[in-house]
C-alpha positions as a Markdown table, in Angstrom:
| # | Residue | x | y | z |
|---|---|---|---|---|
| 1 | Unk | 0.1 | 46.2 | -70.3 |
| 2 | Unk | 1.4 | 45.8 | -67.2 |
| 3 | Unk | -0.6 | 45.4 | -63.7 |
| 4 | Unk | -0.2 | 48.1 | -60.8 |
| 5 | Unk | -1.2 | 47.6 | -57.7 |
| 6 | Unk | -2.4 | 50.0 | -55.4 |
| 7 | Unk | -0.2 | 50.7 | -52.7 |
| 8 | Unk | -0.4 | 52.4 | -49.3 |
| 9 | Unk | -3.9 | 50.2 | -47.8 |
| 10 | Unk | -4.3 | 48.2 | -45.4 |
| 11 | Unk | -5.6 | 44.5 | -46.5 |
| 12 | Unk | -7.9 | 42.3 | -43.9 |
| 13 | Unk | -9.6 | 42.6 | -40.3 |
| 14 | Unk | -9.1 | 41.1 | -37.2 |
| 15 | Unk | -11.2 | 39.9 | -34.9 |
| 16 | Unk | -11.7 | 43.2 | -32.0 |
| 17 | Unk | -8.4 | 41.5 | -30.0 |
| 18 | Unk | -6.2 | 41.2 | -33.3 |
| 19 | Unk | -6.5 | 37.1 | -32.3 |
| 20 | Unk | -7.6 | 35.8 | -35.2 |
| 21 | Unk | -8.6 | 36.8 | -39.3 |
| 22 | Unk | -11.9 | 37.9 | -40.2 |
| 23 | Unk | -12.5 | 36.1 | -43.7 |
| 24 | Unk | -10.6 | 34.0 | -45.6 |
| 25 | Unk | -7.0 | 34.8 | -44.5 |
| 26 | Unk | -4.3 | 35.6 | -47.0 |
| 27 | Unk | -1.3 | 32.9 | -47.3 |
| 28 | Unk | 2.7 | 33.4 | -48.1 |
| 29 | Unk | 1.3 | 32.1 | -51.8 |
| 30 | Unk | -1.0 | 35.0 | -52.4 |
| 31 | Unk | 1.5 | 36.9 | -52.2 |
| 32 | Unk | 3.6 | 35.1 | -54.8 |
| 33 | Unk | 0.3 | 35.0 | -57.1 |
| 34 | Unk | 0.1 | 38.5 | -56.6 |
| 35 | Unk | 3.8 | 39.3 | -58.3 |
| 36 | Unk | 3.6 | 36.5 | -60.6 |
| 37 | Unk | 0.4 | 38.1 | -62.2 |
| 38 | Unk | 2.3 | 41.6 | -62.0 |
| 39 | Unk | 5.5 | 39.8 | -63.6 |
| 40 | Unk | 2.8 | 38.6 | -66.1 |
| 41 | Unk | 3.3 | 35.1 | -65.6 |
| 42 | Unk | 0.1 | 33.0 | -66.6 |
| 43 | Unk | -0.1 | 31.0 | -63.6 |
| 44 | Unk | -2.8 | 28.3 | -64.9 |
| 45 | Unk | 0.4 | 27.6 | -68.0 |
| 46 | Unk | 2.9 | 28.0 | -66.6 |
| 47 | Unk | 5.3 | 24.6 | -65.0 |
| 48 | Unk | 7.9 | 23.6 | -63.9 |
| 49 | Unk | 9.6 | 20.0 | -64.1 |
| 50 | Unk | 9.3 | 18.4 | -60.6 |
| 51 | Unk | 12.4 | 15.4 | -60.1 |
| 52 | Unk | 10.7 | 12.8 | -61.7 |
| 53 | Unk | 10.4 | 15.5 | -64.7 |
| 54 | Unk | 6.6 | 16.0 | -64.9 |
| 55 | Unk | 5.2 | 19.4 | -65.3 |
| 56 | Unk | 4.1 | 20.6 | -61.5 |
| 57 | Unk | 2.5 | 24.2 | -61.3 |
| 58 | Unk | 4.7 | 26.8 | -59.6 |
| 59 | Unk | 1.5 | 27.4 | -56.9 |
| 60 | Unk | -1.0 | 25.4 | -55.4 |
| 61 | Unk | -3.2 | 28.6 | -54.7 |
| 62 | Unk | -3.3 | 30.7 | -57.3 |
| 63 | Unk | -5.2 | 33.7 | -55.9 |
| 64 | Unk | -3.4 | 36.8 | -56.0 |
| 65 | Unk | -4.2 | 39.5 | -53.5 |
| 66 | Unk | -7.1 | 41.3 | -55.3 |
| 67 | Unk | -7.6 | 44.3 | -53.0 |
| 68 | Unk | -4.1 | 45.0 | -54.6 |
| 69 | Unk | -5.2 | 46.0 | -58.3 |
């Protein structure tokens, strides 16, 4: 089955100027985690061959975007 995320929210706080994230902030690879899980790709399997032709993961961080599902 496929994931579905819940759409139309707003995800994270700011500090009361809008300066600075309140918690952990969300990266540009959370995102990516986020779609790959949606694609259904098993991100703790799943590699790639780097130049040298070892396995590398396609993500350091792996977390998707949970508020999302």
């Amino acid at each position: 089955s496929h994931a579905r995320l819940k759409m139309g929210q707003v995800i994270g706080r700011t500090d009361r100027l809008a300066q600075r994230p309140v918690g952990k902030p969300y990266i540009p690879q959370n995102l990516l985690a986020t779609l790959y899980r949606v694609l259904g790709i098993d991100l703790a399997r799943t590699t790639l061959p780097d130049y040298n032709g070892r396995p590398t993961f396609l993500l350091d961080d792996c977390e998707p975007v949970r508020e999302l599902f």
